[in-house]
C-alpha positions, -999 to 999 in steps of 0.1 A, spaced: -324 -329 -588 -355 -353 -576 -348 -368 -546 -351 -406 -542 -348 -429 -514 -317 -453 -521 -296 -474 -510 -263 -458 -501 -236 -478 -516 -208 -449 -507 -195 -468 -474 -192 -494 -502 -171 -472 -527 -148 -462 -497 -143 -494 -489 -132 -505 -523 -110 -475 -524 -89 -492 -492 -88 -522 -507 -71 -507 -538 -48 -492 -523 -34 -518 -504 -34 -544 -537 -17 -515 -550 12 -514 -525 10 -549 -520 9 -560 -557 44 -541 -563 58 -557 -532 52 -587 -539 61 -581 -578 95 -573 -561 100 -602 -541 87 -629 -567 113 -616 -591 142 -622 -564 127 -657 -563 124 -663 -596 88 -671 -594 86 -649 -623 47 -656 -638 36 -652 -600 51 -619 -603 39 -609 -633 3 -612 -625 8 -595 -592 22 -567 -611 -6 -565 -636 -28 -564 -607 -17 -535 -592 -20 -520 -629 -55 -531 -632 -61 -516 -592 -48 -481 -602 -69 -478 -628 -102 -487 -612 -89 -462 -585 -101 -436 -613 -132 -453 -621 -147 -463 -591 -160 -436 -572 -179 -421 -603 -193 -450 -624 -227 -462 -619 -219 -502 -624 -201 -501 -591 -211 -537 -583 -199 -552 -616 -165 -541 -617 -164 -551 -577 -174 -586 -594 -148 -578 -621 -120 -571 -594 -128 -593 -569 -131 -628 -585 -98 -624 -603 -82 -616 -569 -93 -645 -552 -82 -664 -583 -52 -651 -583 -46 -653 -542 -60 -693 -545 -28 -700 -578 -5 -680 -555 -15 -705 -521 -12 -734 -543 21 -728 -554 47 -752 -540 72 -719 -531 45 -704 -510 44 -709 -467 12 -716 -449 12 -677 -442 -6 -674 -475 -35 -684 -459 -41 -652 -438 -52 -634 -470 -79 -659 -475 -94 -651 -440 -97 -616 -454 -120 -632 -484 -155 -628 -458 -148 -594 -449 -140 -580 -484 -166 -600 -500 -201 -589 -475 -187 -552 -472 -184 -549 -506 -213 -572 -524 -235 -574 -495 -253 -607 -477 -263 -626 -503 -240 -625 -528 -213 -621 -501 -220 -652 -490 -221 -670 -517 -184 -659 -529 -167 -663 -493 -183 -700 -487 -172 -705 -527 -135 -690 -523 -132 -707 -482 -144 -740 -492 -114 -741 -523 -91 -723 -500 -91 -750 -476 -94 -780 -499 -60 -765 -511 -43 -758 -479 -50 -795 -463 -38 -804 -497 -6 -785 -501 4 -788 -463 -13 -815 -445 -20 -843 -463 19 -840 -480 32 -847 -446 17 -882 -448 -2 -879 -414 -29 -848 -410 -27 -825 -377 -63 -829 -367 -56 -796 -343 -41 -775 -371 -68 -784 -395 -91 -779 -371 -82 -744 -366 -77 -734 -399 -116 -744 -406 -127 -730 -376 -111 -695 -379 -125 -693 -415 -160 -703 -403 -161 -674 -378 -150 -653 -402 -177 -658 -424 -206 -659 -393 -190 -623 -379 -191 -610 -416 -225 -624 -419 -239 -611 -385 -226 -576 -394 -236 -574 -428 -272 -589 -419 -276 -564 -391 -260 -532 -414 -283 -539 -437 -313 -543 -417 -303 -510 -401 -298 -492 -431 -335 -502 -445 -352 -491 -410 -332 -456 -416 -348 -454 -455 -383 -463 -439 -377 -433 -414 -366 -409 -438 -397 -413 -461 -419 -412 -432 -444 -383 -420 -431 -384 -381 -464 -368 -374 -489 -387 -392 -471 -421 -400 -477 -417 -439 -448 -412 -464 -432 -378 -471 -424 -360 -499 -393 -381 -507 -411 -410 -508 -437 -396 -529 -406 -388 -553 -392 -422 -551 -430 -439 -556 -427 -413 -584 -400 -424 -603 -408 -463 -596 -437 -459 -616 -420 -439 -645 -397 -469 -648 -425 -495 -648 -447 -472 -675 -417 -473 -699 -411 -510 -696 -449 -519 -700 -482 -504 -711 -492 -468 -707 -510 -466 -672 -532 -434 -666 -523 -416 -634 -532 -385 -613 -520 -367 -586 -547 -353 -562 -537 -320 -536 -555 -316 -512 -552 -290 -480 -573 -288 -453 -602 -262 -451 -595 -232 -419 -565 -255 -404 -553 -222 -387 -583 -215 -372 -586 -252 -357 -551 -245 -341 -560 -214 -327 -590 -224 -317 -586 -260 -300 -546 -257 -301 -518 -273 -316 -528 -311 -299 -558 -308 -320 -543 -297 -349 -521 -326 -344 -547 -352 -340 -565 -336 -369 -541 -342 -394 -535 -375 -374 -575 -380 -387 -578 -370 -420 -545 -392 -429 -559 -421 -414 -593 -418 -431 -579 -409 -467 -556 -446 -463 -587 -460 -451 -602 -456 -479 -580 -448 -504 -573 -477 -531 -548 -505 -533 -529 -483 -561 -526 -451 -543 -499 -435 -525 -511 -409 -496 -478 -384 -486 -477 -357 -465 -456 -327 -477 -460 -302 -455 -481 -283 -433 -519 -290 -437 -510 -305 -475 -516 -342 -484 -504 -356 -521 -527 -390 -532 -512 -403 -562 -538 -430 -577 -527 -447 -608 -549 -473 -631 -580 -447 -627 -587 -428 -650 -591 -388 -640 -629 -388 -645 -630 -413 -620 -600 -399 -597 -623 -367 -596 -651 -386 -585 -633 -407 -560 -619 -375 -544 -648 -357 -542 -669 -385 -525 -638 -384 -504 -645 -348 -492 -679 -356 -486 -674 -384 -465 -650 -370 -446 -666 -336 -441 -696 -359 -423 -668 -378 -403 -658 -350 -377 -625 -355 -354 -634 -360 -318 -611 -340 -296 -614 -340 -258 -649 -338 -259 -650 -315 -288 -664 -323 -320 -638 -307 -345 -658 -306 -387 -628 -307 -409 -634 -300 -446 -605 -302 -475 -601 -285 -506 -580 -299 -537 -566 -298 -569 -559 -324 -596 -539 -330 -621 -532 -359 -647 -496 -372 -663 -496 -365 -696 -522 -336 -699 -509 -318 -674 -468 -327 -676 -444 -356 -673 -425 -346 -640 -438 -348 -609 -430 -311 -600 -448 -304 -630 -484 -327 -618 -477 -310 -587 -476 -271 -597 -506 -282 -620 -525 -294 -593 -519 -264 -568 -531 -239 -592 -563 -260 -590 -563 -261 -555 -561 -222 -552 -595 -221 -575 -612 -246 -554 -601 -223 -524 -617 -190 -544 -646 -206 -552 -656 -209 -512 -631 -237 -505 -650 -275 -495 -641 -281 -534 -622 -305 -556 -613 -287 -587 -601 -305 -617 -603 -292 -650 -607 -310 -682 -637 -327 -661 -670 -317 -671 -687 -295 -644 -708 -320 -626 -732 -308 -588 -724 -332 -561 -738 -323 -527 -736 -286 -542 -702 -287 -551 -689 -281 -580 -661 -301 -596 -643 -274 -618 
């Protein structure tokens, strides 16, 4: 399976699961009572509710339109709560379900579109509760309105506040995960997502050449052992800071693994991806690190391979591309190899 950074929406699917469950049980309560009042349409809907609740109980952990059957389930319920408030045989108790209307609606449909429902739902709620059991008494409790407005307003801001702050969190935890700890550049499962993002765009829109470029650096072992680890650090520190220095606005640099750097570059085509990573490897091999007073030359070797040509999945590009890199590495290493190039001499290296 390719691995791709995404959202998790599975607290969300829990969540959904809960709620359910209690319109389940609640639904056939209710049905039961309504039926010994004789409110007898009232109960009928509840009933069909909890129908229409036990079967997305089966549907709703596997099916990939998660949000639009949340939309599907959860407008109809507030519907159905908002009839069941305005009816004249219903108490003012009603009114704690539509308190539950913020929480439901961020947890399961997030900020924005959370919002938007709970200040739609609220806002009709309690034009239908001063309605029904203020303004009928023929003089309006200023405190009881008061605190019926402000319980549902701070409602909706602690819903808000944690939803906002949730989802903040979640997105710093995505950027972490895709993230080199060592050299700050992405990893290999945001080279996969970045991957698959363009696969999307290429089928909705014109065929875009792209290549994938690996490269691994020249003797990296002997730089350990010789200067130690720090320096190995601060090398690879150095060569991914000077590839994203230079690299274009197109490209995607990702560390995955070791001494091993991916660049995807897309829009280029792979005459021109050669010659961009080969004037890459010479600039860098006359850039050397500086390491506590030591001047550390640091070469690379690499391999490239093109979509299409050389395969359609990344793994594919990627396998390509290594078998490249090896021949680079035979040849006396300080190389870019990438066949299907012509051979062409650049500062005595030979582009394979």
């Amino acid at each position: 399976m390719t691995p791709q950074l995404v959202q998790n929406i599975q607290h969300r699917r829990e969540v959904m699961r809960a709620l359910l469950f209690i319109i389940c049980l609640g639904g056939v309560s209710f049905f039961t009572i309504n039926i010994y009042r004789e409110i007898y349409f009232l109960a009928f809907l509840e009933l069909s509710y909890s129908i229409y609740a036990v079967a997305l109980l089966r549907i709703i952990s596997k099916t990939d339109n998660f949000q639009r059957w949340v939309v599907a389930f959860l407008i109809p319920l507030y519907s159905l709560i908002l009839y069941a408030l305005y009816l004249p045989e219903t108490s003012k108790s009603m009114f704690v379900w539509i308190l539950a209307f913020p929480i439901v609606s961020y947890l399961l449909l997030g900020k924005k579109a959370g919002c938007l429902v709970s200040v739609l739902f609220l806002m009709t709620a309690l034009i239908i509760y001063h309605v029904k059991f203020l303004t009928m008494q023929g003089s309006v409790d200023i405190a009881e309105s008061l605190n019926v407005i402000f319980s549902s307003a701070l409602m909706i801001s602690f819903a808000h506040v944690y939803e906002k702050n949730r989802e903040s969190n979640e997105v710093r935890l995505l950027e972490l995960a895709g993230t080199d700890s060592l050299t700050g550049v992405p990893n290999r499962l945001k080279l996969y997502e970045s991957y698959g993002q363009w696969l999307k765009q290429l089928k909705c829109g014109q065929p875009t050449p792209m290549s994938v470029a690996l490269i691994d650096l020249d003797h990296f072992k002997t730089i350990n052992d010789k200067y130690g680890h720090s320096a190995g650090d601060e090398a690879l520190r150095h060569v991914a800071n000077f590839i994203r220095a230079k690299m274009p606005a197109n490209a995607l640099l990702a560390r995955i693994g070791g001494e091993e750097f991916t660049l995807k570059i897309t829009e280029v085509e792979l005459a021109q991806c050669c010659d961009f990573i080969n004037e890459l490897r010479k600039e860098l091999n006359e850039s050397p690190l500086v390491h506590e007073g030591k001047v550390i030359k640091i070469t690379f070797s690499a391999g490239i391979a093109t979509y299409g040509e050389d395969g359609t999945s990344l793994d594919a590009l990627l396998a390509c591309a290594d078998k490249r890199l090896y021949i680079a590495k035979r040849q006396g290493r300080n190389r870019v190899c990438c066949e299907g190039v012509h051979e062409v001499k650049t500062s005595n290296k030979v582009l394979c």
